[in-house]
N, C-alpha and C positions, 0 to 999 in steps of 0.2 A: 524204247529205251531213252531215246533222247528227254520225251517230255518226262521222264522221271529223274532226271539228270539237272531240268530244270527247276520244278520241284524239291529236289535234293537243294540245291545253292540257294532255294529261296528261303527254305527250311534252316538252312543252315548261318544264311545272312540272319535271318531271324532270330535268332539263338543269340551270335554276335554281338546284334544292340540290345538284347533282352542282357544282355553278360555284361555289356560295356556298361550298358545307363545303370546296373547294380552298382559296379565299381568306383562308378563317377561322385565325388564328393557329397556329401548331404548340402544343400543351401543350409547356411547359420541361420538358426531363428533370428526375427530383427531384435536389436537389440534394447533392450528397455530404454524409456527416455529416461533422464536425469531425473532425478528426486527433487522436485522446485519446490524448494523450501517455503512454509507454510505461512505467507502475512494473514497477521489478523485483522478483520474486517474494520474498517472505521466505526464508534463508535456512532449509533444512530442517534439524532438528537432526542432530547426527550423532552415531550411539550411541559410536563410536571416541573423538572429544575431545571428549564429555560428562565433566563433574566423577563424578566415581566415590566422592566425599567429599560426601553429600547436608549435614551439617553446617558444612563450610569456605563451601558454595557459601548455605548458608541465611547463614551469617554475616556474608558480606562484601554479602549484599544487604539485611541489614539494616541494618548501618553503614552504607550507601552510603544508603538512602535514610534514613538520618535526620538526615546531612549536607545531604541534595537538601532535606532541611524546616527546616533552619535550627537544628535538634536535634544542638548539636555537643558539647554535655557527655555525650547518651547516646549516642552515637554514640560517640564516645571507651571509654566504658561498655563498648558491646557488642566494641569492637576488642580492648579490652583481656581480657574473657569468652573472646575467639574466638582468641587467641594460643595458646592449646595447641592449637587443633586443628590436626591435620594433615593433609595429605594426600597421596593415595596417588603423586602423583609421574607422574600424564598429563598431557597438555599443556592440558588445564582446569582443571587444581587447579594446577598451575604457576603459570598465569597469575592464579587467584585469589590464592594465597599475595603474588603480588607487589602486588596492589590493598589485600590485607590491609596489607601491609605500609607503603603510599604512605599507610595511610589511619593506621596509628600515628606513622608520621611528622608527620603533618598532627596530630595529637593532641599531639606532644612540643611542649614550651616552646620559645618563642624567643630566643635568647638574646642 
């Protein structure tokens, strides 16, 4: 009788944590991570309407930034340096030619 006594409590513990761990909370799924909002990739160069005029495209970025630092007599300076260059006529030296040009404008007197 005893060892069915034991038996019986082992039985019956058994039960218990089989009852308790039912009862016991569910763990919360983890919880999603934040939506990290979507940047777009940087634009990759493209060797086609890359400036083809390493000079036109050196110049207009140096008169541009010495405008962006408040350097508008060298700036002036370098626009005025960078009027003979030219370029070869793709549609990135195009487009420089005319920043070149917005920025001699910006240099002339006002009258």
């Amino acid at each position: 009788m005893a060892g069915m006594t034991h038996r019986l409590k082992l039985l019956l513990l058994a039960a218990l944590a089989c009852s308790i761990s039912a009862c016991s909370p569910k763990p919360k799924p983890p919880a999603e991570p934040a939506s990290i909002p979507a940047v777009p990739a940087a634009p990759k160069p493209n060797p086609n309407g890359a400036a083809t005029t390493p000079q036109l495209q050196q110049a207009v970025e140096t008169a541009a930034d010495l405008f962006n630092r408040g350097e508008n007599d060298l700036a002036c300076e370098q626009v005025k340096r960078a009027s003979g260059v030219k370029g070869s006529g793709s549609p990135a030296d195009l487009e420089l030619s005319q920043r070149l040009e917005r920025f001699r404008q910006a240099c002339e007197p006002s009258e």
